[in-house]
C-alpha positions, 0 to 999 in steps of 0.5 A: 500500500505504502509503494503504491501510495508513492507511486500514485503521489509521484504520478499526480504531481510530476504534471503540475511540477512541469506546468510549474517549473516554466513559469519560474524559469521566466520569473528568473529572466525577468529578474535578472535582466532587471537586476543586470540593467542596475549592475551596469550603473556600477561599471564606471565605479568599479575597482581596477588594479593600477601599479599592481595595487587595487583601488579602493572600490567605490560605493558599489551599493547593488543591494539597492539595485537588488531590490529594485529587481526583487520588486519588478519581479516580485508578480511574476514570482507570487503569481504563479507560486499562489496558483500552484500551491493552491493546486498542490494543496487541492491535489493532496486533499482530495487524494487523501479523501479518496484514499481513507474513502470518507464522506467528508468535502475539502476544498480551498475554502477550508480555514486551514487551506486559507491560513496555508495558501495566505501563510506559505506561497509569500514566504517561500518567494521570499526565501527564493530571494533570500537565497538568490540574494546570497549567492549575488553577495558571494559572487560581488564580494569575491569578485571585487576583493580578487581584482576582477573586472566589471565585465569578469563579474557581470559574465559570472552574475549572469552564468548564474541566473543562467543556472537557476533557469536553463534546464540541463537534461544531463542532471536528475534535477535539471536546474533550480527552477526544477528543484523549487516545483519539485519542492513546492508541489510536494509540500502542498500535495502533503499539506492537503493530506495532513489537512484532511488528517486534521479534521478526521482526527477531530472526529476521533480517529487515530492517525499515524503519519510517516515519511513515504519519499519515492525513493529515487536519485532527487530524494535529498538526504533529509528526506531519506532519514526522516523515512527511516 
């Protein structure tokens, strides 16, 4: 039952994943063309290495230019993200109603369906950003603190939204827009199982709740443990 329930979970969501993972993609290239149109304000500050010794770097403030670009993508993140977690969620519901066979009905209107959608879809943006943002940190700093030019950093910046956005079929997941629907339609689908559990628990049935992963190469270590 178990093997069967994993293989069906993997069978509903793997659509919703595709459908999902184009739209971030997207969102990615709004961003990063908004963020690379104010790095380019930056060029004519930028550090260079006269006599062997580099200048002191003037104000490269790109945090402001960051969250320029986070606000003029910020829609074509949220959207998409609300729409699909909200089918996820959906999904999970009504699998689970089908499965455990009660006469009970779930939708999105549910109060603990609401309270999900309204809570998780704008924090799971922003942690995207959180984590974009860091690795724009890391690439700026190391870049400016070795000496590198303008152009070596913006081609870097630039190969790494590339990263987040260009699938490569060679790779299990093939890019991090990937990873996000993967993760995202997964946590909902389980949301609206646990949902349903909620309720029926409510009503006095005892229910257990374990880690089922569908045990192939894209199952992070965490998960594994956490089904063992």
């Amino acid at each position: 039952l178990e093997v069967a329930a994993v293989v069906r979970k993997d069978r509903l969501v793997r659509p919703l994943e595709a459908q999902f993972a184009p739209y971030i993609r997207a969102a990615f290239k709004q961003q990063e063309e908004a963020f690379m149109t104010g790095f380019a304000a930056l060029e004519p500050r930028w550090p260079v290495r006269e006599s062997g010794r580099l200048q002191e770097a003037a104000d490269l403030d790109w945090e402001s230019i960051w969250l320029s670009a986070v606000l003029a993508s910020l829609a074509a993140f949220e959207e998409p993200f609300a729409e699909y977690i909200a089918l996820a969620l959906e999904l999970g519901m009504l699998e689970a109603v089908a499965t455990l066979q009660v006469d009970m009905a779930f939708d999105l209107a549910h109060p603990r369906a609401v309270a999900y959608m309204e809570q998780v879809a704008a924090n799971r943006v922003t942690m995207v950003n959180e984590a974009t943002k860091a690795r724009i940190r890391q690439i700026v700093t190391r870049g400016a603190d070795e000496g590198k030019s303008y152009g070596q950093v913006a081609k870097e910046l630039r190969e790494q939204f590339r990263e987040f956005r260009v699938p490569k079929p060679q790779k299990h997941i093939r890019d991090r827009a990937e990873l996000i629907a993967i993760t995202e339609i997964g946590e909902g689908y389980e949301a609206g199982n646990y949902l349903v559990g909620q309720d029926l628990q409510q009503y006095g049935l005892e229910m257990e709740k374990s880690w089922l992963t569908v045990g192939d190469d894209r199952v992070s270590e965490g998960c594994a443990e956490n089904e063992g």
